[in-house]
N, CA, C and O atoms as a GROMACS GRO file, in nm:
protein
  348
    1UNK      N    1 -27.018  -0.108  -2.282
    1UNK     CA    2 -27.083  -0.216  -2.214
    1UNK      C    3 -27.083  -0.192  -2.065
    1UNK      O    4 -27.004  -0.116  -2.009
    2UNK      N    5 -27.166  -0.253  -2.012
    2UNK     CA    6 -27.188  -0.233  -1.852
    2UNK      C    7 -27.185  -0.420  -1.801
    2UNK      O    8 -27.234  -0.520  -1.853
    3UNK      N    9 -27.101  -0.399  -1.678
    3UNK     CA   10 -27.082  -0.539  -1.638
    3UNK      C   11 -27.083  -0.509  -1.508
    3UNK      O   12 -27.000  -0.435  -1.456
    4UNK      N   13 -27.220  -0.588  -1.421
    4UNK     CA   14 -27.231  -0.558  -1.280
    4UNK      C   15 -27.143  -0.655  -1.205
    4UNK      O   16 -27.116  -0.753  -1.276
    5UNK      N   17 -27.098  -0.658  -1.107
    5UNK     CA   18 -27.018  -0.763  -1.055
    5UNK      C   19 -26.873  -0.781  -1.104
    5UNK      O   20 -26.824  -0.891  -1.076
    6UNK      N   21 -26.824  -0.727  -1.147
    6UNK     CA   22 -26.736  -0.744  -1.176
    6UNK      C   23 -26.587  -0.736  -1.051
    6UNK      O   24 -26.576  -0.631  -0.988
    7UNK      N   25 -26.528  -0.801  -1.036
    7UNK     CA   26 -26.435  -0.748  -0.961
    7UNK      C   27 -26.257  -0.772  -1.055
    7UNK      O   28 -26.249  -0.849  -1.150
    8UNK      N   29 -26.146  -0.698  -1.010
    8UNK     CA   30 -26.071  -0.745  -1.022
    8UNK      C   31 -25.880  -0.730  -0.958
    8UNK      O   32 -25.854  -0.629  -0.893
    9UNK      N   33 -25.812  -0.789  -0.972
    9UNK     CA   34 -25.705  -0.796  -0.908
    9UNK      C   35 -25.587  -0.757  -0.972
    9UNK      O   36 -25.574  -0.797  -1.088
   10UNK      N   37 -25.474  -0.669  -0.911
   10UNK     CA   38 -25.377  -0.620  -0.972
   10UNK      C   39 -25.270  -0.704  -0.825
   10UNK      O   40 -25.285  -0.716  -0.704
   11UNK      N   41 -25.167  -0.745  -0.926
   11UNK     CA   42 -25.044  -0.802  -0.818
   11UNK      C   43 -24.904  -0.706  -0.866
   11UNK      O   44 -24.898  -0.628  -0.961
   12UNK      N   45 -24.808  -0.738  -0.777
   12UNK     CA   46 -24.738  -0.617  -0.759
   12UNK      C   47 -24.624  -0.722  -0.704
   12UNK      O   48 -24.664  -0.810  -0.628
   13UNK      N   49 -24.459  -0.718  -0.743
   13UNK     CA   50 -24.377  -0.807  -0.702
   13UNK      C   51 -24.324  -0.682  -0.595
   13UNK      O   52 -24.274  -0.578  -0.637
   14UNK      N   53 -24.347  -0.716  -0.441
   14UNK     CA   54 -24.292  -0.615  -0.352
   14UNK      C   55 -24.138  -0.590  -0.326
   14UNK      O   56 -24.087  -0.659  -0.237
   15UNK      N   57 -24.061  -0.504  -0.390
   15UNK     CA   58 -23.878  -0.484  -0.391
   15UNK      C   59 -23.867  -0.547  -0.533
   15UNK      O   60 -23.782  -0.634  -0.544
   16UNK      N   61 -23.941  -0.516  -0.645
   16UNK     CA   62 -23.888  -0.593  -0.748
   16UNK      C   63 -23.822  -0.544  -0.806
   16UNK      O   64 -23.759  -0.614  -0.886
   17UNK      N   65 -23.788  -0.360  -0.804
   17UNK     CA   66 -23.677  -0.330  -0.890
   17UNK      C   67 -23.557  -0.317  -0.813
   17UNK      O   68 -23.450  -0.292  -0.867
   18UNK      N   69 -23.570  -0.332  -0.690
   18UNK     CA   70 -23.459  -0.360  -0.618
   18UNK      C   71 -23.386  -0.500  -0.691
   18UNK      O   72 -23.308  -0.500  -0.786
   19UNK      N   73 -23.435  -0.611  -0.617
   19UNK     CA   74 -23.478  -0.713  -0.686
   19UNK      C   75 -23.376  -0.737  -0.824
   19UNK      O   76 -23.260  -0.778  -0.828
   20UNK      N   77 -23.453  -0.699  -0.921
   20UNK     CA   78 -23.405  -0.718  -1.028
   20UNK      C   79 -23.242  -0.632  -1.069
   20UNK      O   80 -23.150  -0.664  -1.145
   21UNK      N   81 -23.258  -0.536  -0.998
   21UNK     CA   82 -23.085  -0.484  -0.990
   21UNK      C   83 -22.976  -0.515  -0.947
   21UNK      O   84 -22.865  -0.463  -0.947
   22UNK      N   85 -23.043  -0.654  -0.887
   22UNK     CA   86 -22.902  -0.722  -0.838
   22UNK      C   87 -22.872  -0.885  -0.877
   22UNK      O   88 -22.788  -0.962  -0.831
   23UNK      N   89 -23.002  -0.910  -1.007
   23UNK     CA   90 -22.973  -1.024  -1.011
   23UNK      C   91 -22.947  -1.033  -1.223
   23UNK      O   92 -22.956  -0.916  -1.262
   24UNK      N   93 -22.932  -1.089  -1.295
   24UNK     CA   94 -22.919  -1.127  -1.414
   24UNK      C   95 -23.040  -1.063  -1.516
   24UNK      O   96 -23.154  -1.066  -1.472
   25UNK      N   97 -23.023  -1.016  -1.624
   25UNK     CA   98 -23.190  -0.994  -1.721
   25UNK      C   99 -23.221  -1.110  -1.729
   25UNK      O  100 -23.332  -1.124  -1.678
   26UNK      N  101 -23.164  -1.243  -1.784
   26UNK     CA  102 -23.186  -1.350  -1.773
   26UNK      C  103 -23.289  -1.434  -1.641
   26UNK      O  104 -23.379  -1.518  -1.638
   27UNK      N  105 -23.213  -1.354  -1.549
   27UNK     CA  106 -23.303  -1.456  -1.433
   27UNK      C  107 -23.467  -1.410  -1.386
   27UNK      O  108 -23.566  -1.472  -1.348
   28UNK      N  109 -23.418  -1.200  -1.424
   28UNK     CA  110 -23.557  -1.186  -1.416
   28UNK      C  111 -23.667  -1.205  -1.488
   28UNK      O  112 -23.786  -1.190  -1.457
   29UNK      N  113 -23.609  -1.244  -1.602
   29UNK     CA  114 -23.702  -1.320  -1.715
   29UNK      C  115 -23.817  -1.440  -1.672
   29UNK      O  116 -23.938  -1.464  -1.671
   30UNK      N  117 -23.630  -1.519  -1.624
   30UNK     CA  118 -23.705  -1.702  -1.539
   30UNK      C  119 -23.772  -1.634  -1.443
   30UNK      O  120 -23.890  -1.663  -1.463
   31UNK      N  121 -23.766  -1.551  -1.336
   31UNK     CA  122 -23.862  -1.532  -1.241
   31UNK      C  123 -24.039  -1.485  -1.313
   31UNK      O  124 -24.137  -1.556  -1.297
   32UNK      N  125 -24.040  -1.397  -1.364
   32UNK     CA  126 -24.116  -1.371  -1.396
   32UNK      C  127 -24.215  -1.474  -1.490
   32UNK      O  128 -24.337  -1.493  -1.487
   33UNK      N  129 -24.133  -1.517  -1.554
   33UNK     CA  130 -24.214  -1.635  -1.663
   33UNK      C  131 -24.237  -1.754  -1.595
   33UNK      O  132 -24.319  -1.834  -1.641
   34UNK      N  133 -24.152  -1.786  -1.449
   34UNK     CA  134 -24.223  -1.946  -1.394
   34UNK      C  135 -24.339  -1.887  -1.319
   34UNK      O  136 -24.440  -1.957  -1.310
   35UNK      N  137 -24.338  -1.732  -1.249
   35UNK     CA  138 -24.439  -1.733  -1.122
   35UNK      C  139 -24.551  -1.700  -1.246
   35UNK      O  140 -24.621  -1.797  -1.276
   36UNK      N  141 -24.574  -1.583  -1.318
   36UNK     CA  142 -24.676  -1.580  -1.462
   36UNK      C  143 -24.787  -1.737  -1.473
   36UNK      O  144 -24.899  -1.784  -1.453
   37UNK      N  145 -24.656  -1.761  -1.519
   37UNK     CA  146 -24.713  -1.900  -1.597
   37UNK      C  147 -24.759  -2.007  -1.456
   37UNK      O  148 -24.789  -2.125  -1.471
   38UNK      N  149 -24.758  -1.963  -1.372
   38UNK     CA  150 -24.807  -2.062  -1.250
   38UNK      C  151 -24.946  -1.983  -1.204
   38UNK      O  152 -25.044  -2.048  -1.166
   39UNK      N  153 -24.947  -1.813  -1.213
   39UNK     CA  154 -25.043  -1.743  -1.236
   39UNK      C  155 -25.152  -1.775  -1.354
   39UNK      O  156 -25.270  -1.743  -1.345
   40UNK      N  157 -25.090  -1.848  -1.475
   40UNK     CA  158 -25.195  -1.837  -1.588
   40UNK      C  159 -25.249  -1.961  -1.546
   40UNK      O  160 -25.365  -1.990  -1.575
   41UNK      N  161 -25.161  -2.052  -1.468
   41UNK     CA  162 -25.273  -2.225  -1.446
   41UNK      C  163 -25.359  -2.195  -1.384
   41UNK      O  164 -25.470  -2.244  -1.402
   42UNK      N  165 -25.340  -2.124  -1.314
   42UNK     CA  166 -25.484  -2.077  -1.192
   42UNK      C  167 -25.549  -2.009  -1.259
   42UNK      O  168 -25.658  -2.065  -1.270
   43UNK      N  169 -25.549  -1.908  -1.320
   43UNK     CA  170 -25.683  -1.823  -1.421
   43UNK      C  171 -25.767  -1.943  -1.492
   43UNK      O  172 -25.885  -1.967  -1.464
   44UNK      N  173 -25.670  -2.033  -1.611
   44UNK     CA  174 -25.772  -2.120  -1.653
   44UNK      C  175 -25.775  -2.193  -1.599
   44UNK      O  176 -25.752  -2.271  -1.692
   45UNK      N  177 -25.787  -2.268  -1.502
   45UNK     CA  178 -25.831  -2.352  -1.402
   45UNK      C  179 -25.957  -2.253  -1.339
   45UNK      O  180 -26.051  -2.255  -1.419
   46UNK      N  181 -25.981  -2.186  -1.244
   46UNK     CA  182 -26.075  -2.101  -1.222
   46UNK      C  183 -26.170  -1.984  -1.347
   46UNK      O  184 -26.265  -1.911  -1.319
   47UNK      N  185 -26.107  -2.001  -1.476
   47UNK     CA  186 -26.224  -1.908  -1.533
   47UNK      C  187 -26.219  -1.794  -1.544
   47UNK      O  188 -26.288  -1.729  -1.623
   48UNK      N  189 -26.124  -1.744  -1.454
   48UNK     CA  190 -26.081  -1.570  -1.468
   48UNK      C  191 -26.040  -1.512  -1.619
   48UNK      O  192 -25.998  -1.585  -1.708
   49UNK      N  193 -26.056  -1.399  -1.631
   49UNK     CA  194 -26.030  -1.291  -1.754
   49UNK      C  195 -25.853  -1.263  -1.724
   49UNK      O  196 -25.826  -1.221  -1.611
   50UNK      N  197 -25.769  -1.279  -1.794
   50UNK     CA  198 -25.595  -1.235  -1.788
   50UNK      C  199 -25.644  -1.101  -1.838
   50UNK      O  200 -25.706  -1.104  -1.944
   51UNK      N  201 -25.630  -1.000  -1.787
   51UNK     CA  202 -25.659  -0.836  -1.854
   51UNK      C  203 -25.506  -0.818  -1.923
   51UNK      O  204 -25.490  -0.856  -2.039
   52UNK      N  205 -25.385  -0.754  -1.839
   52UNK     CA  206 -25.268  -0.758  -1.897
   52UNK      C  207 -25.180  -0.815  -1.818
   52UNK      O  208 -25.209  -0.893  -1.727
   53UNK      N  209 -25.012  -0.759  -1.865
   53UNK     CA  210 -24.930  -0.842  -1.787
   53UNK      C  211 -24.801  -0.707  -1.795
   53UNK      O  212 -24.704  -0.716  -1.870
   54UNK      N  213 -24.816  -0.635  -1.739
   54UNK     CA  214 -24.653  -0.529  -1.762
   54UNK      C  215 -24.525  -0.524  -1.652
   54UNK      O  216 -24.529  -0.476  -1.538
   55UNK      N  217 -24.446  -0.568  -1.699
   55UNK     CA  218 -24.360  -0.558  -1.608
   55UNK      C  219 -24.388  -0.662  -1.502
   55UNK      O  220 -24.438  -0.760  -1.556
   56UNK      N  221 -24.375  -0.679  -1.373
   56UNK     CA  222 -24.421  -0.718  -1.254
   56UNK      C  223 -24.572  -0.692  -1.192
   56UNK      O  224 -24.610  -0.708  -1.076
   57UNK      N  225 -24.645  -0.647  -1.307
   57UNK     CA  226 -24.774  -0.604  -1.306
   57UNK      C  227 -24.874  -0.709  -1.340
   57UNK      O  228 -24.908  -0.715  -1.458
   58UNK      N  229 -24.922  -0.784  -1.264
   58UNK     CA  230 -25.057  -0.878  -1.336
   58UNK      C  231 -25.215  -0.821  -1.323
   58UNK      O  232 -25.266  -0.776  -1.221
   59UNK      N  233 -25.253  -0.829  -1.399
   59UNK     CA  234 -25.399  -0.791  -1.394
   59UNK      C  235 -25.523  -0.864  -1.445
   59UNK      O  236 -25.557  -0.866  -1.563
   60UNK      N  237 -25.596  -0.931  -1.331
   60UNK     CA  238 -25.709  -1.034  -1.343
   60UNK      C  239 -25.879  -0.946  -1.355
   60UNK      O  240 -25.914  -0.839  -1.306
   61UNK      N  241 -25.953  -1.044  -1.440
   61UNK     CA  242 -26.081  -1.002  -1.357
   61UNK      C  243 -26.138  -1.104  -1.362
   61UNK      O  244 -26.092  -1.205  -1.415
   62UNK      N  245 -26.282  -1.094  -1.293
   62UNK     CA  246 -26.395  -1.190  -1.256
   62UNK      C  247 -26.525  -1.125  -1.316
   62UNK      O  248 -26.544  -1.003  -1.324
   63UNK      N  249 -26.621  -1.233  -1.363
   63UNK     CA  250 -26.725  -1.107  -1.438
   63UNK      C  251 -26.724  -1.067  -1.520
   63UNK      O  252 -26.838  -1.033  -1.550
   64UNK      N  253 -26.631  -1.035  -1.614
   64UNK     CA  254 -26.582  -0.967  -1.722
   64UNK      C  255 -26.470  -1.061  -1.769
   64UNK      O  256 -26.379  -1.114  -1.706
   65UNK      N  257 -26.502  -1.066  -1.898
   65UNK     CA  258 -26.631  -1.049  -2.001
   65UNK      C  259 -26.780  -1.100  -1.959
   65UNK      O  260 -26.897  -1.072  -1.984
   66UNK      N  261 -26.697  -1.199  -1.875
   66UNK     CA  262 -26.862  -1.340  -1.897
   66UNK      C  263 -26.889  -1.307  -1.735
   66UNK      O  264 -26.804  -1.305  -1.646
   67UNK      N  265 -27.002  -1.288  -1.727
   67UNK     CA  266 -27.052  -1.325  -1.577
   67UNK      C  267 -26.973  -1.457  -1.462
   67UNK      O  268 -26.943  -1.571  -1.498
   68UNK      N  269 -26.956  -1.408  -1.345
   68UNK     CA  270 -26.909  -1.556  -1.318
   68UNK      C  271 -27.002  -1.542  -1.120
   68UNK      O  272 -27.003  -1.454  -1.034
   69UNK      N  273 -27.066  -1.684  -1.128
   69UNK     CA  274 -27.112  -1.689  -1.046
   69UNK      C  275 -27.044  -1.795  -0.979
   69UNK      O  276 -27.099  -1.857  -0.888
   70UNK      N  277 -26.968  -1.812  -1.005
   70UNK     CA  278 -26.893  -1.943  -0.888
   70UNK      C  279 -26.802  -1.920  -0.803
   70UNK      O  280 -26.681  -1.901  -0.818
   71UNK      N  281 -26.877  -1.924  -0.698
   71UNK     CA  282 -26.773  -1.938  -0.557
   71UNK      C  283 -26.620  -1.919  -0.577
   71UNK      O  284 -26.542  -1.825  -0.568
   72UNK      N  285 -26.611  -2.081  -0.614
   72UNK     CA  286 -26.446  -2.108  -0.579
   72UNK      C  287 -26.373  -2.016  -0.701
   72UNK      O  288 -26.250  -2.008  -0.702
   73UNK      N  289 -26.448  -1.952  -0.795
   73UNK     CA  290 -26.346  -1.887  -0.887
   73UNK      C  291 -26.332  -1.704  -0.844
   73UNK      O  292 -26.325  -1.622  -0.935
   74UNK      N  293 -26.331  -1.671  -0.726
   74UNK     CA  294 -26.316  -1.526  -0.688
   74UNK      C  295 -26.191  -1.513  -0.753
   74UNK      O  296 -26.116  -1.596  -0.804
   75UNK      N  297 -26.186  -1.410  -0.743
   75UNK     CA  298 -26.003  -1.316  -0.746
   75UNK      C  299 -25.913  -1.335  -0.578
   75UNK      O  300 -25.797  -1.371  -0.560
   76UNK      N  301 -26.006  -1.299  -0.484
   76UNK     CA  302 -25.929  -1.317  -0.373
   76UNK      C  303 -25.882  -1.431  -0.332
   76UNK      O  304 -25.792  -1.440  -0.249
   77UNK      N  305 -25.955  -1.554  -0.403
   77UNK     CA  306 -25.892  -1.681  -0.373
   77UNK      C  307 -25.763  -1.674  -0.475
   77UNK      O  308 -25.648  -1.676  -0.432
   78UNK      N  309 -25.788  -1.668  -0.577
   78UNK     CA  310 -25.676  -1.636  -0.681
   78UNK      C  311 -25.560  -1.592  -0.581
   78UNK      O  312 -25.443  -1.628  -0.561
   79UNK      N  313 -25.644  -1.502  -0.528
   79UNK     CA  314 -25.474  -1.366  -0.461
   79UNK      C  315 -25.393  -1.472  -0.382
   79UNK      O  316 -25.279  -1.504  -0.414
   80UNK      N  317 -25.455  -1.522  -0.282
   80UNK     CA  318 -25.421  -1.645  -0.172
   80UNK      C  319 -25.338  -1.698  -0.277
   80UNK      O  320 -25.234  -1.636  -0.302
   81UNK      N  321 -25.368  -1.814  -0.353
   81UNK     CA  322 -25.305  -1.896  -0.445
   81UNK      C  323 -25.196  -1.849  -0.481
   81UNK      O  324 -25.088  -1.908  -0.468
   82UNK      N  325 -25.214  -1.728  -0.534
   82UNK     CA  326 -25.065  -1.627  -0.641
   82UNK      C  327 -24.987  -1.616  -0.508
   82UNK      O  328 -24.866  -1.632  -0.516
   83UNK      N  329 -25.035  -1.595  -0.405
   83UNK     CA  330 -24.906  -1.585  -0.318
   83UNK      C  331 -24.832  -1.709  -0.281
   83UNK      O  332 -24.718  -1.755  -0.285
   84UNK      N  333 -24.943  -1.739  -0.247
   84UNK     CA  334 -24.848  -1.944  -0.198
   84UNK      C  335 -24.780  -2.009  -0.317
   84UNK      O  336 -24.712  -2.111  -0.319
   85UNK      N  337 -24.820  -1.916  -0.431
   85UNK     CA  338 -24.698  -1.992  -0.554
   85UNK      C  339 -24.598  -1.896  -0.559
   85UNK      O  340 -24.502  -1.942  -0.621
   86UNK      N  341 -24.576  -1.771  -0.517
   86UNK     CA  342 -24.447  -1.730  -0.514
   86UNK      C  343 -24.399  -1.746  -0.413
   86UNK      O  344 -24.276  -1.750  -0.407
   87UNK      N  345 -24.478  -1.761  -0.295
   87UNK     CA  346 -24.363  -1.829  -0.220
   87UNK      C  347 -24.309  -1.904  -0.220
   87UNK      O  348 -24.222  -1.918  -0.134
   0.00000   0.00000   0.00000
């Protein structure tokens, strides 16, 4: 298949295996599963495609599958958002 427009976003937890070597498996679990899951309200709220999820790895798109012509649902607004929720 061919999908014009498409864009999409990869996030990256910056020092996360640092990070995670000094804190509980447990906690990096809770970290990962509250900021995720604060990541997945915003995809379906905006319409975005969840591609995968590995590790500290998220991966969005726009466009794909479905065309998306709406403004407020970019990826880069996404990005903005994903950050102001981990912070």
């Amino acid at each position: 298949e061919h999908h014009s427009g498409v864009t999409v976003m990869f996030t990256d937890i910056k020092g996360f295996t640092a990070l995670s070597s000094k804190i509980s498996p447990q906690e990096v679990v809770d970290l990962l599963n509250s900021m995720y899951s604060a990541f997945d309200e915003i995809i379906v709220n905006w319409q975005l495609y969840k591609v995968e999820v590995i590790g500290d790895a998220y991966f969005v798109s726009a466009g794909c599958p479905q065309p998306e012509n709406v403004e407020d649902r970019r990826p880069d607004r996404l990005a903005m958002r994903a950050v102001e929720v981990a912070l």
